[in-house]
C-alpha positions as CSV (number, residue, x, y, z in Angstrom):
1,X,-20.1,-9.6,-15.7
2,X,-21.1,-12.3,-13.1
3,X,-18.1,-10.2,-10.5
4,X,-19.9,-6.9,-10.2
5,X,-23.5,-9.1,-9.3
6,X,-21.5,-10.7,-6.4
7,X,-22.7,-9.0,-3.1
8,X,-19.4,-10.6,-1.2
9,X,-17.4,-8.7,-3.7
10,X,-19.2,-5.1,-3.1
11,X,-18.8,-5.6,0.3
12,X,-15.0,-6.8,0.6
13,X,-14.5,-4.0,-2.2
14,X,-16.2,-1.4,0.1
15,X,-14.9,-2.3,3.2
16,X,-11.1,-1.4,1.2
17,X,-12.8,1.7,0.3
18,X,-12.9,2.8,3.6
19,X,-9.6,1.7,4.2
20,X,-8.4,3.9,1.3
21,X,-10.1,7.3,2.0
22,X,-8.3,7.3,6.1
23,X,-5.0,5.7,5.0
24,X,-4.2,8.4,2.3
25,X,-5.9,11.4,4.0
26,X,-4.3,10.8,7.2
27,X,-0.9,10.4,5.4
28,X,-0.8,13.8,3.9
29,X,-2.7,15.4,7.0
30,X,0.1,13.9,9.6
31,X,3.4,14.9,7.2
32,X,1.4,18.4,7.2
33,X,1.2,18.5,10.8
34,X,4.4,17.1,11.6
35,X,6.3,19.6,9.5
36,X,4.5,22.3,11.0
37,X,5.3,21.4,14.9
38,X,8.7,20.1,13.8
39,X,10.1,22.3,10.9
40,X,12.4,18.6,10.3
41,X,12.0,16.6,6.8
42,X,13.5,13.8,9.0
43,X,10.1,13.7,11.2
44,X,7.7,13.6,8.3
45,X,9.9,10.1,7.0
46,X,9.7,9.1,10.7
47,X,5.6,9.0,10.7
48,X,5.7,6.6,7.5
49,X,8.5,4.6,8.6
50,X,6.2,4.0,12.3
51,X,3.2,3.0,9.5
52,X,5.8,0.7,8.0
53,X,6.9,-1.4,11.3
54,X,3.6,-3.5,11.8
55,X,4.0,-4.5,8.3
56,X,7.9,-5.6,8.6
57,X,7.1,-7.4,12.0
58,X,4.1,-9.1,11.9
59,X,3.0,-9.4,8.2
60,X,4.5,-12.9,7.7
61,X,2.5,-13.7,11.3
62,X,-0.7,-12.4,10.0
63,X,-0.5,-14.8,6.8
64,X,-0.3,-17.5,8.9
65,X,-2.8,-16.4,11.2
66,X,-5.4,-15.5,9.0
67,X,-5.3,-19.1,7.7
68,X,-6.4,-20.5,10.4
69,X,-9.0,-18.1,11.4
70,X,-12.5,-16.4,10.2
71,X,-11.6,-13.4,8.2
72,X,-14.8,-12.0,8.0
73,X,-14.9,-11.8,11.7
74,X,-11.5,-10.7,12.3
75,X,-12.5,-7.6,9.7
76,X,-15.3,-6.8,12.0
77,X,-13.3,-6.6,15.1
78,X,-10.4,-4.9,13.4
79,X,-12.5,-1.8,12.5
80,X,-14.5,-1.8,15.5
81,X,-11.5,-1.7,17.2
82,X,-10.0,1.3,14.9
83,X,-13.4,3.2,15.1
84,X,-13.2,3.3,19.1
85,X,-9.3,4.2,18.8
86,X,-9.7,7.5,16.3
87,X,-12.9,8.8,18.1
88,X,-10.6,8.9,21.6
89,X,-7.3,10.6,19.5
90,X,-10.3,12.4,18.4
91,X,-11.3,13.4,22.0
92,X,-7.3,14.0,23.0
93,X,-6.8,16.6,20.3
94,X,-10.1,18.6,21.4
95,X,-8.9,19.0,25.0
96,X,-5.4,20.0,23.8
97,X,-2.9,17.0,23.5
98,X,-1.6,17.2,19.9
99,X,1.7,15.9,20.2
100,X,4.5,13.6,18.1
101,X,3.5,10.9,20.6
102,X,0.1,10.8,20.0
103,X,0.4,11.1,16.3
104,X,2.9,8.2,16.3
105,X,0.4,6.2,18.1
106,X,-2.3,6.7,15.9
107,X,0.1,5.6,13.0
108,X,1.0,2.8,14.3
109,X,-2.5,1.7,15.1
110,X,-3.1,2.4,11.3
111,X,-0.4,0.7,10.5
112,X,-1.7,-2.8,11.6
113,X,-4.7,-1.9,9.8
114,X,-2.7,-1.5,6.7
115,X,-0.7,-5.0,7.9
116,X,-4.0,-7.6,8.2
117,X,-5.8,-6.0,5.0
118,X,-3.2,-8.2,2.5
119,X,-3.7,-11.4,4.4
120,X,-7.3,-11.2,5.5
121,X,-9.1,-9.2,3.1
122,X,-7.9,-9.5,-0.1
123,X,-7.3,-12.9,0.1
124,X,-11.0,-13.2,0.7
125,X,-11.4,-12.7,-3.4
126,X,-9.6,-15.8,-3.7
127,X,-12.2,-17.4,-2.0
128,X,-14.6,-17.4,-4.8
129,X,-13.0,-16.0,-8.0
130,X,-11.4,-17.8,-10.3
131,X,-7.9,-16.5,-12.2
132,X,-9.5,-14.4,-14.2
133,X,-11.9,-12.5,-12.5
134,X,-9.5,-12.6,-9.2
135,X,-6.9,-10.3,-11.3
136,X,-9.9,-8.3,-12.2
137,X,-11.4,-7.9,-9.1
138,X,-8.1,-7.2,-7.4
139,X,-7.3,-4.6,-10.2
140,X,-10.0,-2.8,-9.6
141,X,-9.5,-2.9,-5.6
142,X,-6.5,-1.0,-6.7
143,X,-8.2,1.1,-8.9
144,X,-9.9,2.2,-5.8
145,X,-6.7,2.5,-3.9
146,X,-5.3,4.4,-6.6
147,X,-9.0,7.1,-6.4
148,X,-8.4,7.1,-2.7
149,X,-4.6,8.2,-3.4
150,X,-6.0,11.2,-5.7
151,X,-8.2,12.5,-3.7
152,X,-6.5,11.7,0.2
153,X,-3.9,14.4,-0.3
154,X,-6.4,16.9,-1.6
155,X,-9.0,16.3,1.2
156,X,-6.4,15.8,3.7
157,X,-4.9,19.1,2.6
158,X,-8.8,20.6,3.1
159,X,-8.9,19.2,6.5
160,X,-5.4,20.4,8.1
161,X,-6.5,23.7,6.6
162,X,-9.8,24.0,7.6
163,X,-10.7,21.6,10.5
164,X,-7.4,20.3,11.5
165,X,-6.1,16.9,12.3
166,X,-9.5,16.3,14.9
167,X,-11.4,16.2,12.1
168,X,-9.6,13.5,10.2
169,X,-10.1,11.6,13.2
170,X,-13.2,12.1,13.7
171,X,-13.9,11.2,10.1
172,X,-12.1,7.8,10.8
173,X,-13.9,7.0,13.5
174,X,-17.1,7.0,11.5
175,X,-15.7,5.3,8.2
176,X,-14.5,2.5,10.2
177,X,-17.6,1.8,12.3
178,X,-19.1,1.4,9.1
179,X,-16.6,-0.7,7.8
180,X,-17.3,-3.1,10.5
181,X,-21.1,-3.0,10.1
182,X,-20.3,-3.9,6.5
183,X,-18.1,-7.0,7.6
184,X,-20.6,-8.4,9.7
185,X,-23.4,-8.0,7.4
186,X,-22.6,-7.8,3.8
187,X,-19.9,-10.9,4.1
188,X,-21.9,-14.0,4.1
189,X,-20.4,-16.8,1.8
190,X,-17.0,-16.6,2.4
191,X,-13.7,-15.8,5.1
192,X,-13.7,-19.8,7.0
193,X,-10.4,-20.8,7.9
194,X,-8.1,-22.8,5.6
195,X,-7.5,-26.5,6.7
196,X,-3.5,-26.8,7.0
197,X,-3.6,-30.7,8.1
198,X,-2.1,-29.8,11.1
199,X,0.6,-28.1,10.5
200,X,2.4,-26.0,13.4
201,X,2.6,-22.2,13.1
202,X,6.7,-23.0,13.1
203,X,6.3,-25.4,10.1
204,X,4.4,-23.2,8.6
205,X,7.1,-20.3,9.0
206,X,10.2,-22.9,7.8
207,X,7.6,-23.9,4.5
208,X,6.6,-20.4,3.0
209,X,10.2,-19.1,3.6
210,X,11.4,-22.9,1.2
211,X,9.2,-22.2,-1.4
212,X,9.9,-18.4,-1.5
213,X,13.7,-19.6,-2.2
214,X,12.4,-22.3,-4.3
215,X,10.2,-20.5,-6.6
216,X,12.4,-18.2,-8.3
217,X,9.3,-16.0,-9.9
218,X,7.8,-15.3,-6.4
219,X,11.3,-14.3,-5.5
220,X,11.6,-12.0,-8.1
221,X,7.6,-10.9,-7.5
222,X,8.5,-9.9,-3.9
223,X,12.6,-8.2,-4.7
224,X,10.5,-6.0,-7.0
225,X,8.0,-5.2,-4.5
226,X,10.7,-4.5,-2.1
227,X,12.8,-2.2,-4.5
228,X,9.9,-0.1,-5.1
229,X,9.4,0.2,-1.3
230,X,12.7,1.1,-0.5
231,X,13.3,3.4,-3.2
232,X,10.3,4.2,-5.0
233,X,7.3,4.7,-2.3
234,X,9.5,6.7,0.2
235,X,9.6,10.0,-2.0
236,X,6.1,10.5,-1.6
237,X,6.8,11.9,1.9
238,X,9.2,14.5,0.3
239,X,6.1,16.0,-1.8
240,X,5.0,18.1,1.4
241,X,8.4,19.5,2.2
242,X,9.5,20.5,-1.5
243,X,6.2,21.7,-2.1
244,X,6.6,24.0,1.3
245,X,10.6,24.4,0.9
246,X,10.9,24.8,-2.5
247,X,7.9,26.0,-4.0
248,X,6.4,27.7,-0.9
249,X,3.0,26.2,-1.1
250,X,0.0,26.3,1.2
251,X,-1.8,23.2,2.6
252,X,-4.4,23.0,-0.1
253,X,-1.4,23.2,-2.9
254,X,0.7,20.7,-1.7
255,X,-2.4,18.3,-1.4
256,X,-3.0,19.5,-4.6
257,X,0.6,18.5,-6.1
258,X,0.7,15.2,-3.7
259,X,-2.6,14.3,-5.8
260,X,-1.1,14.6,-8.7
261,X,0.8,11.4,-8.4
262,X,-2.5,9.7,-7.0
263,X,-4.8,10.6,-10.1
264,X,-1.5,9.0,-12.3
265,X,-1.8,5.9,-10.3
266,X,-6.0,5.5,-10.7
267,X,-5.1,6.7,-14.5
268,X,-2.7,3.4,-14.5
269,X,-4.8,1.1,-12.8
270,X,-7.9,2.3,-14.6
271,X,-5.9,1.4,-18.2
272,X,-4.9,-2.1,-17.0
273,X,-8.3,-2.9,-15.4
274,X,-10.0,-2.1,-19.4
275,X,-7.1,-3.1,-21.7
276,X,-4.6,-5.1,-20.2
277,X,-4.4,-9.2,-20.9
278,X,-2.9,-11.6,-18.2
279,X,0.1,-12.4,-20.3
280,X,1.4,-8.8,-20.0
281,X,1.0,-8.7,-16.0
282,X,4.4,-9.4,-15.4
283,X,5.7,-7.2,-17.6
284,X,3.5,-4.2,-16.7
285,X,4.9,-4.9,-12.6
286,X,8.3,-4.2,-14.0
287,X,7.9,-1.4,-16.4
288,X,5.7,0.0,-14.0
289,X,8.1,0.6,-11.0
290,X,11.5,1.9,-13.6
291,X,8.7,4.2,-14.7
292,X,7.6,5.8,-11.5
293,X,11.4,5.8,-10.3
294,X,12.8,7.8,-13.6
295,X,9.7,10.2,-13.0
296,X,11.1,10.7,-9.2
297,X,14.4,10.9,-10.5
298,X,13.1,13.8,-12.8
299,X,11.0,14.9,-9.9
300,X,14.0,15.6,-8.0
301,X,15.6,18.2,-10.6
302,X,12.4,20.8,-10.7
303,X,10.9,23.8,-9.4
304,X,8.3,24.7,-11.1
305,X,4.8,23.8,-9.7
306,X,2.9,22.7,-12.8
307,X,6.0,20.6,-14.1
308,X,6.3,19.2,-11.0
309,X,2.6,18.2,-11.1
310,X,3.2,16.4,-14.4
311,X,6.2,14.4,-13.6
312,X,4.6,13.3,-10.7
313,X,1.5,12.3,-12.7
314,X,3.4,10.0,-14.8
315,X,5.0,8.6,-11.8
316,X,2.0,7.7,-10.7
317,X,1.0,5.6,-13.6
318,X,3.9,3.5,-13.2
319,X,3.0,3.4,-9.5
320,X,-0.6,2.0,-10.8
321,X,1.0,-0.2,-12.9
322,X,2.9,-1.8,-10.3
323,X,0.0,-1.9,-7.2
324,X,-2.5,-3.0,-9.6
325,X,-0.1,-6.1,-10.4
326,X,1.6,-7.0,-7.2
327,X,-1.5,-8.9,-5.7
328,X,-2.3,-10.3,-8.4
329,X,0.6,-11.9,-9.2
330,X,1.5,-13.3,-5.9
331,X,-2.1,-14.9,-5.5
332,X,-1.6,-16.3,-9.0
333,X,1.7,-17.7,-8.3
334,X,0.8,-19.4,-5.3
335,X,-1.3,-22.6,-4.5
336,X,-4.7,-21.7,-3.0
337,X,-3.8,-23.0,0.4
338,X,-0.7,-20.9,0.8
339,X,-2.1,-17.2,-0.5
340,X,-3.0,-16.0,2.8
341,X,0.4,-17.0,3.9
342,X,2.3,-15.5,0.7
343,X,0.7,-11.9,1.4
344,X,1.8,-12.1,4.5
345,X,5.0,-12.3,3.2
346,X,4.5,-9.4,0.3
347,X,4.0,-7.2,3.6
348,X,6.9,-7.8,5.2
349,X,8.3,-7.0,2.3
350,X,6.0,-3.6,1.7
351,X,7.4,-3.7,5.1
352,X,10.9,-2.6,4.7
353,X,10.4,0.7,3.2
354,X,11.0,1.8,6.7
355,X,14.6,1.2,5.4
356,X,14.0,3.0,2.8
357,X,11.9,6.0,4.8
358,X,14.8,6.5,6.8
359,X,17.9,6.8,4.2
360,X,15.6,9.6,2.4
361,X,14.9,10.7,6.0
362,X,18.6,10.9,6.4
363,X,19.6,12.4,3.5
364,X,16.7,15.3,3.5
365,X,18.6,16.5,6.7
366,X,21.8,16.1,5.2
367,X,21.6,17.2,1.8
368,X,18.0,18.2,1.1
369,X,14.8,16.8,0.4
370,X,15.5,17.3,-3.8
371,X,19.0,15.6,-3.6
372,X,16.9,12.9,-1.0
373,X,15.0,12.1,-4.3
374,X,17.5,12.2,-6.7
375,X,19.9,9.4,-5.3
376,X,16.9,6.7,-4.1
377,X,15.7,7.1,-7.7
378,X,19.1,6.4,-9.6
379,X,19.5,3.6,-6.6
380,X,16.1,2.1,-7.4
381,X,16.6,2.1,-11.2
382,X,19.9,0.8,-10.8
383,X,19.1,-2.6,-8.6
384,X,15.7,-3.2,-10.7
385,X,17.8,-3.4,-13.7
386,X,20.0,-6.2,-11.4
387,X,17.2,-8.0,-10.7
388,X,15.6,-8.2,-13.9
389,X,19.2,-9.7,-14.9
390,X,19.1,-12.0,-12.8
391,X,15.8,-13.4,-12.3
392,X,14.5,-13.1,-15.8
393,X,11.8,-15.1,-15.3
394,X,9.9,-11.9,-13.7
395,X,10.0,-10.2,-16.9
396,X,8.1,-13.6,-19.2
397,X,5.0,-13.7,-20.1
398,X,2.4,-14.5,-17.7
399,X,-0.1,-17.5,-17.2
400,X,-3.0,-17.8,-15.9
401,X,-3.3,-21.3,-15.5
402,X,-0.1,-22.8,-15.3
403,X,1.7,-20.7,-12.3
404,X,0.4,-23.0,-9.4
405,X,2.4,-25.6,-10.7
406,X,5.4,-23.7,-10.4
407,X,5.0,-24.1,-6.2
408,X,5.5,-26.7,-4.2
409,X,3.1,-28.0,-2.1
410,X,4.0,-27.4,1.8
């Protein structure tokens, strides 16, 4: 296949690698940590929701930025950047400041990380793919994603246990460095800046907000997005404190059950990457996110370790189902000029699950981290049934070269 002999590919592939590995190591490492200095459910949601806020603020921002900038060298100076930041929270925790404050800092720095990689690097595979290997190559980015979330939990439940948070610092600091060296050497062909005849950055606001309205199947692209993020995604940060309140687990075990859910997402991702066809993508986003909110539903009414395990497995490979898609199907649906743009837009709405992180926040405190689960599941279920009502067009077949037309020009 002429995609895995592109060397631009490998290296925008590696460089979300690297991403990966920090983002879903430090995730379960920090929710360890937190619960352990805090003892409060309501903190652990509070370190995701300060991931969540770069996304909900400046996502929309970044789309337009990145179109009128180099990508490639705004990668490089983005991980350079993050490199120099987790060697110093490195350096802090070594002479004794561990504290909510630095932890929050280094989320939120993480956060923007997390913010710029829809709108700079993975619109960089639009640069040079067409449809079909874009949904490909984008599939298997979340394939990786989807590795990285199987094996985050389990190495970040290694690292609390045996090294501590320094070392998942310290292990950041050196990924990203050689992110950046990839950036600036293994991206040659592609990353210039998009020519927008022009247009103002406040045009170009008022524009992709008219054709989101306009375009009733990106609409229903991003309310699907935003349902799994507000009622979906947010129960991941409940797997620490049931697996410690509930089932009294060590560190290692409840990486071990947060994996679980990872290795059903790669299992997901991996199955649409080899079997599924473009016409099903749509239907695959959908399917994908009632699956993974009736496993967190059923989730939410065990005890038992190894079922636990299970459920959250299949959960998981709805949750592959839906990441490997929502990408895609945004890029696809939107004309070449505006993509950068458009996934800006997709974070903000990833964005929101702050919302989200803090009702099950909220309710853990309130009524318990099982009960948490239980009502943002039967929510989520309930408003993705609305949606599919309403906007059936989310739920036809899909296209691959027909959907551009659907969007106006700006």
């Amino acid at each position: 296949m002429k995609l895995f002999r592109n060397k631009d590919f490998w290296a925008i592939w590696f460089i979300g690698l690297t991403h990966n590995i920090m983002k879903w190591l430090e995730i379960l490492a920090v929710g360890v940590v937190v619960f352990e200095i805090t003892g409060s459910p309501f903190y652990v949601a509070l370190m995701v929701i300060v991931r969540f806020i770069p996304l909900s603020f400046f996502g929309f921002f970044n789309g337009l930025i990145a179109e009128r900038i180099n990508r490639r060298m705004a990668l490089f100076y983005v991980f350079l950047f993050l490199s120099i930041c987790c060697f110093g929270y490195a350096l802090s925790i070594h002479h004794g400041v561990l504290n909510l404050w630095l932890i929050s800092l280094s989320v939120i720095t993480n956060g923007f990380l997390w913010a710029l990689d829809f709108p700079i690097r993975r619109t960089l595979y639009a640069d040079f793919l067409n449809n079909e290997a874009l949904g490909k190559a984008i599939t298997l980015d979340s394939v990786t994603n989807n590795f990285t979330r199987f094996l985050g939990p389990i190495a970040g439940g290694l690292f609390v246990e045996y090294v501590g948070l320094k070392g998942v610092f310290l292990m950041g600091s050196f990924l990203y460095m050689v992110a950046a060296v990839v950036a600036i050497k293994g991206i040659q062909n592609v990353g210039k800046p998009v020519v927008m005849n022009h247009e103002s950055f406040f045009s170009g606001i008022k524009n992709g907000l008219e054709m989101l309205v306009k375009v009733r199947l990106l609409l229903g692209i991003m309310l699907v997005t935003l349902i799994y993020n507000l009622w979906g995604f947010p129960f991941v940060s409940m797997i620490p404190v049931i697996g410690k309140e509930v089932m009294f687990l060590n560190p290692v075990n409840v990486g071990l059950l947060a994996s679980a859910e990872g290795l059903g997402a790669l299992t997901g991702a991996f199955l649409i990457l080899n079997y599924a066809k473009v016409s099903q993508y749509r239907k695959l986003y959908v399917f994908g996110t009632f699956l993974s909110l009736l496993m967190a539903f059923c989730f939410s009414q065990v005890s038992q370790y190894f079922v636990a395990g299970m459920l959250l497995f299949i959960s998981g490979i709805g949750a592959g189902c839906f990441s490997s898609m929502q990408s895609t199907l945004v890029i696809l649906c939107s004309p070449k000029e505006l993509r950068a743009r458009m996934m800006g837009l997709l974070t903000v709405f990833i964005g929101l699950a702050t919302i989200g992180f803090v009702q099950i926040g909220v309710l853990a405190n309130w009524l318990g981290a099982q009960n948490a689960v239980f009502i943002c599941s039967i929510q989520g279920m309930v408003v993705l049934i609305l949606v599919v009502k309403f906007i059936p067009e989310i739920f036809h077949r899909q296209t691959s070269s027909q959907e551009e037309s659907l969007a106006p020009r700006a």
